[in-house]
Structures are given as C-alpha cells and as structure tokens.
KEZA-877036 format. One record per residue (C-alpha): residue number from 1; x, y, z; residue in three letters. Coordinates in steps of 0.25 Angstrom, whole numbers, always signed. Example, Ala and Ser with C-alpha at 12.3 -4.5 7.8 and 13.67 -1.06 7.14 Angstrom:
BEGIN
 roba    c1    c2    c3 guvo
    1   +49   -18   +31  Ala
    2   +55    -4   +29  Ser
//
This chain:
BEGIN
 roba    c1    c2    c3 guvo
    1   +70   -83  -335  Unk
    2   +64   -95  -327  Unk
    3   +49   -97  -324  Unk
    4   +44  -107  -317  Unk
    5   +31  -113  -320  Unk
    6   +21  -121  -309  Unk
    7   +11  -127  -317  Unk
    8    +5  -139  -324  Unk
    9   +13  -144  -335  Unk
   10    +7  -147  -347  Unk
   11    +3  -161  -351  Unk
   12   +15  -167  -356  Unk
   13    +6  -169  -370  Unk
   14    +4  -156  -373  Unk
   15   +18  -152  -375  Unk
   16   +27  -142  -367  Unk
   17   +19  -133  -356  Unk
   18   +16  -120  -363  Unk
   19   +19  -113  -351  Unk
   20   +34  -116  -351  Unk
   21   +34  -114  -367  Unk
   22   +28   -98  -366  Unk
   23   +40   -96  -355  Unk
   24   +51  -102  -363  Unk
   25   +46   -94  -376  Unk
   26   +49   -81  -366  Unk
   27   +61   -85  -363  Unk
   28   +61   -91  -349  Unk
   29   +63  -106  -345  Unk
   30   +50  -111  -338  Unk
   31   +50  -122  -328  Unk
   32   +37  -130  -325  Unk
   33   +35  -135  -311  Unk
   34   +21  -143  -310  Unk
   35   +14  -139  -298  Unk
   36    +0  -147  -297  Unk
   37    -4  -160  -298  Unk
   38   -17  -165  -301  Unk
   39   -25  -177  -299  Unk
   40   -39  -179  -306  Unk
   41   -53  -183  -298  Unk
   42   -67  -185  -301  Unk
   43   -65  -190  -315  Unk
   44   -76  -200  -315  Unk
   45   -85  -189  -311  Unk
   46   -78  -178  -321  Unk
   47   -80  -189  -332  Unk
   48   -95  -190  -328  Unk
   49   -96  -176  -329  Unk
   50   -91  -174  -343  Unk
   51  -100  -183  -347  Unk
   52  -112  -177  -343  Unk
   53  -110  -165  -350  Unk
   54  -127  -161  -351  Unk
   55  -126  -159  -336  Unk
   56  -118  -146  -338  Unk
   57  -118  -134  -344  Unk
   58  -103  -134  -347  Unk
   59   -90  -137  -342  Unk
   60   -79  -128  -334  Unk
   61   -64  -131  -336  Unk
   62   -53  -124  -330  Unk
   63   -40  -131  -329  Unk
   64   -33  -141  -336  Unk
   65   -34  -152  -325  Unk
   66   -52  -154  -327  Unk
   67   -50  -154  -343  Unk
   68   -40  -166  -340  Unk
   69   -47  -171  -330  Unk
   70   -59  -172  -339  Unk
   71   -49  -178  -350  Unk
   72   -46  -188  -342  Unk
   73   -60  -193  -339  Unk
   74   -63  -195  -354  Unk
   75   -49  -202  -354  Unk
   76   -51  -211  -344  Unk
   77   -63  -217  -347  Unk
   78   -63  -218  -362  Unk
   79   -73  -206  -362  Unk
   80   -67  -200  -374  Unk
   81   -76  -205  -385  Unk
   82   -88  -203  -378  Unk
   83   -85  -188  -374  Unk
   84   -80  -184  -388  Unk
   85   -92  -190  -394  Unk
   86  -103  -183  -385  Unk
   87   -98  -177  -373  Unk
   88   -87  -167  -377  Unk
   89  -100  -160  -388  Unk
   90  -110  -159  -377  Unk
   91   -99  -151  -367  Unk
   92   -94  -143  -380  Unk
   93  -111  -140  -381  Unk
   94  -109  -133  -367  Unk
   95   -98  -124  -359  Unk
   96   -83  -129  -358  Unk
   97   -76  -118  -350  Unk
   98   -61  -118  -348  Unk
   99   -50  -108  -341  Unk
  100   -36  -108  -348  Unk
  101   -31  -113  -362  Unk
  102   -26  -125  -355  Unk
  103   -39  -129  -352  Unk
  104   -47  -126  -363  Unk
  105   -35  -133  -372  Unk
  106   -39  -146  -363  Unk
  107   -52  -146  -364  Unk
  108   -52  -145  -379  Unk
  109   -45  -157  -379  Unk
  110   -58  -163  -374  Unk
  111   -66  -158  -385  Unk
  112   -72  -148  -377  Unk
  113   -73  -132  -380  Unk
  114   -67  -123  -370  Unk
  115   -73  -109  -366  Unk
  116   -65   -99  -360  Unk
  117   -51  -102  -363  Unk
  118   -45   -88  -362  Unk
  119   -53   -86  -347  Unk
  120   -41   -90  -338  Unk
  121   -47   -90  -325  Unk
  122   -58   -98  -319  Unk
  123   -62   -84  -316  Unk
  124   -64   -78  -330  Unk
  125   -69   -90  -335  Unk
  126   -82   -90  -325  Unk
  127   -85   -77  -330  Unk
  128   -86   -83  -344  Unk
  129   -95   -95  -338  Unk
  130  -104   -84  -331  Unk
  131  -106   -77  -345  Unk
  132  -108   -89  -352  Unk
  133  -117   -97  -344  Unk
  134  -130   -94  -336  Unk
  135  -137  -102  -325  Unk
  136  -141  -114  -327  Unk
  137  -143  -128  -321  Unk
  138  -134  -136  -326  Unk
  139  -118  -133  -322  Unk
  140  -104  -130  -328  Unk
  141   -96  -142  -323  Unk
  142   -82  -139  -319  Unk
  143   -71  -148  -317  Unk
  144   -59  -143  -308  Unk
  145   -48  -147  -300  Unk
  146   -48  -146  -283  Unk
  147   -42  -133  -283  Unk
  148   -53  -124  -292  Unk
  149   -55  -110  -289  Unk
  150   -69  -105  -284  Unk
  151   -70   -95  -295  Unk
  152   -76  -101  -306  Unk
  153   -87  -110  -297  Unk
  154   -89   -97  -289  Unk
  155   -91   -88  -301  Unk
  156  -100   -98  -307  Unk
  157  -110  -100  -296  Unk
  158  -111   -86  -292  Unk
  159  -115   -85  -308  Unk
  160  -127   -96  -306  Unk
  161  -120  -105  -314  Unk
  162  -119  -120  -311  Unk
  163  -104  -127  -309  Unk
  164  -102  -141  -306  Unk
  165   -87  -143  -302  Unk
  166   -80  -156  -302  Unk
  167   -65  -157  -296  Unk
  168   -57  -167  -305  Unk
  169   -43  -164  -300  Unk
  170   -37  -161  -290  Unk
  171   -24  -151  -289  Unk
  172   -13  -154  -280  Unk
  173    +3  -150  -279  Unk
  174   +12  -157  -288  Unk
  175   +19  -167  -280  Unk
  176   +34  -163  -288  Unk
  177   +31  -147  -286  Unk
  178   +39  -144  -275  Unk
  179   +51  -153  -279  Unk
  180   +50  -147  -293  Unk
  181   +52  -132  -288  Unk
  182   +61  -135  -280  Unk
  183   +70  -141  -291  Unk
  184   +68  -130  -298  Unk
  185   +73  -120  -289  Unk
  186   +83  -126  -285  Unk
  187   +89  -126  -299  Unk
  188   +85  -116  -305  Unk
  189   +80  -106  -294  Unk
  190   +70   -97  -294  Unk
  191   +62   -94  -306  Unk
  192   +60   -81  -313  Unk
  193   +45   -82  -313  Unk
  194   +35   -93  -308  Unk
  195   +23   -97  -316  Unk
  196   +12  -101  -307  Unk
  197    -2  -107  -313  Unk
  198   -13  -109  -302  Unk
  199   -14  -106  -286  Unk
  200   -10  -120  -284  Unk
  201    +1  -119  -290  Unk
  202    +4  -106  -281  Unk
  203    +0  -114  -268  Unk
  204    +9  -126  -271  Unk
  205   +21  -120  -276  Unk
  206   +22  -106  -267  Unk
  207   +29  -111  -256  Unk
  208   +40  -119  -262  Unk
  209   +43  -106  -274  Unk
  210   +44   -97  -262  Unk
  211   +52  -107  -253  Unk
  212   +61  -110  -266  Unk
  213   +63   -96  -272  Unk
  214   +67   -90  -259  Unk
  215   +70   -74  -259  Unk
  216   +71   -76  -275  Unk
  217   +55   -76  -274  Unk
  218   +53   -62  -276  Unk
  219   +61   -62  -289  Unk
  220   +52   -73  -294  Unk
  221   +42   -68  -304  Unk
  222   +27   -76  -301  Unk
  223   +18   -77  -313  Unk
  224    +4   -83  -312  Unk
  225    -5   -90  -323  Unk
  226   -17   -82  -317  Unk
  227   -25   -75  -308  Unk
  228   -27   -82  -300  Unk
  229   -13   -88  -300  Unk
  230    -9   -75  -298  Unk
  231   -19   -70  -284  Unk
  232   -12   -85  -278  Unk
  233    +2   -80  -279  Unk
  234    -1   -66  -276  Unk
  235    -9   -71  -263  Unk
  236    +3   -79  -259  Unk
  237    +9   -65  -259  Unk
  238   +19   -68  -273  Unk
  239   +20   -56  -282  Unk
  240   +14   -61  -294  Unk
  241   +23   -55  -308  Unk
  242   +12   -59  -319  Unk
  243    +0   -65  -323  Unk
  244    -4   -73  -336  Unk
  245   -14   -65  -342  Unk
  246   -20   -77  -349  Unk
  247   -17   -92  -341  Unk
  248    -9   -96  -355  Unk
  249    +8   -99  -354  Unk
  250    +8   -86  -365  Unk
  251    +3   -77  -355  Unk
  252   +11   -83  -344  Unk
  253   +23   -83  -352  Unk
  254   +21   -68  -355  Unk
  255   +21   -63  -342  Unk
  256   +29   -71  -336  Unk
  257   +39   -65  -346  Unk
  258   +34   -52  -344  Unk
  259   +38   -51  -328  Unk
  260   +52   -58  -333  Unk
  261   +56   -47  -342  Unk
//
C-alpha cells in the first residue's frame, strides 16, 4: 500500500532515509514530501558559546537542526582543531543531553557523548534532567530552533534549574510543499496512510491533504511520530490510527503496518 511521509529528508550523505527503507521492507511503497525548511541564525554567538564551555553545567539537544547548527560553527570558522583538542573533553567532563537517535547520532559526530537517547520527548527527557541535576548557579545551555515547545524550559525552571536558551534556526514552510502534494495526488491519489513528524508539519500541510483528498479522507489511515504529533492532528479533529512507540522508522514502520493489515 502507499504511505506518504512529510518530513525532513536525510542528508543526502547518509545514504537512503531510513524512514522510507523500514516502509518498503513491510511492503509498502513510501513517498517523501519535504515539509520544512530551515534557515540557521546566531552562529556567531552559538560559536562563542561552544567555546566557553566552563560557563555551563552542560548542554541540551533536541533536534537535528542545533547539533548542525553547531557543526557548522566549528566548520565555518576553521574551529575544528581547536575544539577536538580542548573543547570537545571539557563538554564530555559535563552533561550533553539529547532527544531521538538522530540527534544523539549527530552529536556524536562532534565528539561529544549524548545522554538520553531512548527519552523521545522533550518531555521525558526533562524528567531525566531534573533526576540528574540539582540547583546551582551555573545553567544548562540549550540551542533550539524558533518554534520550541515550552516543556522542557518550563519543567526545568519550576525544578530550580538554570536554562540558558539560544534560537539558532529558524523553522519555516518548505517553499515546494504544496506543489509537491499536489503532484502527488494528482497521480497517484490518496494515500493509504500519512506519516506525519512534528506540529509543523501538521499546521503546514493540513489544509492542502484535506482539500486534495476530498471525501477519500476518512479512509486515509494518519499515523504520528509522537505524542505530541499525535495531540496536534487529534486537535485539528483527525482520527489518529497509530503512534510510534519509540520516535525510530522501526517503530513507525511497525505500526504503521499494523493499521494496514
């Protein structure tokens, strides 16, 4: 059967998406529509930041996008050498906290290591912060894109502990998505299922799937990343078939198959 799947694609690099891979291996042919784009700000300041690692306690990932807005900083300005020499052991010394296997993956690559891989929300991973740390003066720094949830900030500072958050990118809609989906629909129709991956995703693509599937929406089995991605279809008022129980294409892929039975 035919999933469609709005997300990020993979950096060409690093091979075929694993999203699409899991799909196929169940059987079904997966399309990937791209549905954000992404612009990177603050670098200068980022790059100060990382720099300056005895002013934190630790540091906070949780997407893709600040890992590689990071990367870029230590690309950019020939930083490399002086990070892998002193930098990157004085971060390891602290906390480096991650959401997703995606990020953690990333963030290896700069030589750091990533606590709380198998979290999967901002949400579980601040409950592994708050166990972790305790008060103290000096904060966690955070680098996040322009449309961050409050959770994690929220969580922290009810628990006493310090956050300083920079925005190094900023989200916006990709500027092929509508043209792309309507292609698609107009040659191959609507989809069995729909993979959606954030609440962008769901507030930049809603519209047109509704307006393109037309009374064939019903039929159309929604599947979410998360929880969260899940509570923003089901408030748009979208009857939401599955969940991933891990954010991973192995557990997407398996419950997607499982509502296509």
């Amino acid at each position: 059967m035919r999933v469609l799947v709005l997300k990020e694609p993979r950096d060409e690099k690093s091979g075929p998406d694993p999203y699409i891979k899991e799909l196929e291996s169940h059987g079904h042919k997966a399309t990937l529509i791209p549905v954000l784009s992404f612009k990177f700000i603050s670098l200068n300041t980022l790059s100060d930041k990382l720099f300056q690692p005895d002013r934190y306690r630790g540091l906070i990932f949780t997407s893709p996008r600040a890992v590689e807005a990071a990367k870029k900083c230590l690309e950019a300005e020939d930083k490399i050498e002086e990070w892998n020499k002193s930098m990157k052991a004085k971060w390891n010394m602290k906390s480096i906290y991650v959401v997703g296997k995606a990020t953690a993956a990333l963030v290896q690559s700069l030589g750091l290591e990533p606590l709380g891989e198998d979290t999967g929300t901002a949400d579980v991973l601040s409950r592994l912060i708050i166990e972790r740390e305790d008060t103290s003066i000096q904060p966690l720094f955070f680098p996040c894109g322009s449309i961050k949830r409050e959770v994690l900030p929220t969580a922290l500072r009810e628990n006493g502990i310090p956050l300083e958050t920079l925005t190094v990118y900023q989200t916006a809609e990709h500027p092929d998505l509508e043209k792309n989906l309507r292609i698609y629909f107009t040659e191959q129709g609507p989809p069995a299922s729909i993979a959606f991956f954030s609440p962008s995703g769901v507030k930049f693509c809603l519209e047109a799937v509704r307006r393109l599937s037309g009374e064939q929406l019903s039929k159309i089995k929604f599947a979410a990343i998360g929880p969260t991605t899940r509570d923003a279809l089901s408030a748009e008022g979208l009857c939401v078939s599955c969940t991933a129980e891990k954010p991973t294409a192995e557990h997407l892929a398996a419950a997607i198959a499982g509502v296509l039975q």
